[in-house]
N, C-alpha and C positions, 0 to 999 in steps of 0.2 A: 095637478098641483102646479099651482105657478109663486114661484120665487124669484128675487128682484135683489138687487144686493145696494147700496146706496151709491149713489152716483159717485163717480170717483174724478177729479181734476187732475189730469195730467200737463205736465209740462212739457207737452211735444204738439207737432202738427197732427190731425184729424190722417193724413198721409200716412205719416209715422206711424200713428198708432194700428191704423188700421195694417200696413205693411208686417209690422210687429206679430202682430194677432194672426194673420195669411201664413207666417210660418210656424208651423207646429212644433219646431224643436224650440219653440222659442216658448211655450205652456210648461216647459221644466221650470223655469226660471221663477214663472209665478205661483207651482205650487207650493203648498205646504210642506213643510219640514216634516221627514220620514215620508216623504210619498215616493212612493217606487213610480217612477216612470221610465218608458219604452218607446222611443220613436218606432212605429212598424213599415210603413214608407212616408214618401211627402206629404200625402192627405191624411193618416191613420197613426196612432198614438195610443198607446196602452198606460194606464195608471192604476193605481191601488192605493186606497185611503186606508190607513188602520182600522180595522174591526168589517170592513166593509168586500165586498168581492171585486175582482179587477173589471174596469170597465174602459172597451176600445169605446175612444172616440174618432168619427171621420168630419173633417173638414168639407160639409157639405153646398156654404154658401157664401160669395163674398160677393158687398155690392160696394164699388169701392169709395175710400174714406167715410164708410159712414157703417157698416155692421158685416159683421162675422160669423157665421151661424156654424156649429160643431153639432153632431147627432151621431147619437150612441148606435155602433153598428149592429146590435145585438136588437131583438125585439122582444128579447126577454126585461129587459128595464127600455123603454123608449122613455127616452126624453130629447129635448135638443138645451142647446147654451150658447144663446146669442151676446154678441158683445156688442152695445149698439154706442155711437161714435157720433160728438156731437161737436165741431169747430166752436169756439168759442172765441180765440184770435187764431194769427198765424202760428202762433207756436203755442197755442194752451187749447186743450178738448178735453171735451167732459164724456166717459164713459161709463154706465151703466150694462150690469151683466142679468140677460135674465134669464133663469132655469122654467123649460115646460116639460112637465112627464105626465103623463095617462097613468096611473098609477092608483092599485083595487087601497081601500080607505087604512085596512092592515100596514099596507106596504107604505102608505103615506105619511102614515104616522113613525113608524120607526126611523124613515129616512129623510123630513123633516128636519129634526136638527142638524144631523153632518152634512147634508148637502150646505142646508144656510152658512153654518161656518167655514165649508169649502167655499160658495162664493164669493165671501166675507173675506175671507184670506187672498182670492184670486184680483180681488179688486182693489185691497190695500197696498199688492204685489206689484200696480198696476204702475208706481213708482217708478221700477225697475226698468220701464220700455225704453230705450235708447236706439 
């Protein structure tokens, strides 16, 4: 299953952004309202969306100023959530977030919609990088 969220224009350097994204206590900020979040160390973060079970993510890739890649430590839901980082000038980049998961067609369908609106809210959040 692959999900895309709409490209997002920030008002920061392609640096910024990507510096922003590289630290993980910094994924509190952008989620969703009522999301329990748990920093676990510098790479690993713990979350929980309403109705849905907690899922660690690890900080498994950054190539710099341009994508951020997070993968679900568990191989019970595999997916990853790359944040890909596009300079547009020196202070405005464009950022799209994409969700991949291997995921049986059951599993796909139910989770579907709250991932899309998690991404949706992660990217509109995307305001907030300073």
């Amino acid at each position: 299953m692959n999900l895309e969220s709409p490209s997002k224009i920030v008002d920061q350097s392609a640096e910024t952004v990507y510096n922003f994204l590289m630290n993980i206590e910094n994924f509190e900020t952008l989620m969703p309202e009522n999301t329990r979040f748990e920093k676990i160390n510098d790479t690993r973060f713990l979350f929980a969306l309403k109705g849905m079970p907690e899922i660690v993510l690890d900080l498994k890739e950054g190539i710099p100023h341009s994508k951020v890649v997070l993968g679900a430590a568990s191989d019970k839901l595999p997916f990853t959530l790359t944040g890909n980082i596009t300079e547009i000038e020196a202070s405005k980049s464009e950022v799209a977030l994409v969700f991949e998961g291997d995921f049986n067609p059951m599993m796909s369908m139910m989770i579907k919609g709250p991932i899309t609106k998690f991404i949706e809210t992660l990217s509109a959040n995307l305001d907030r990088v300073a």
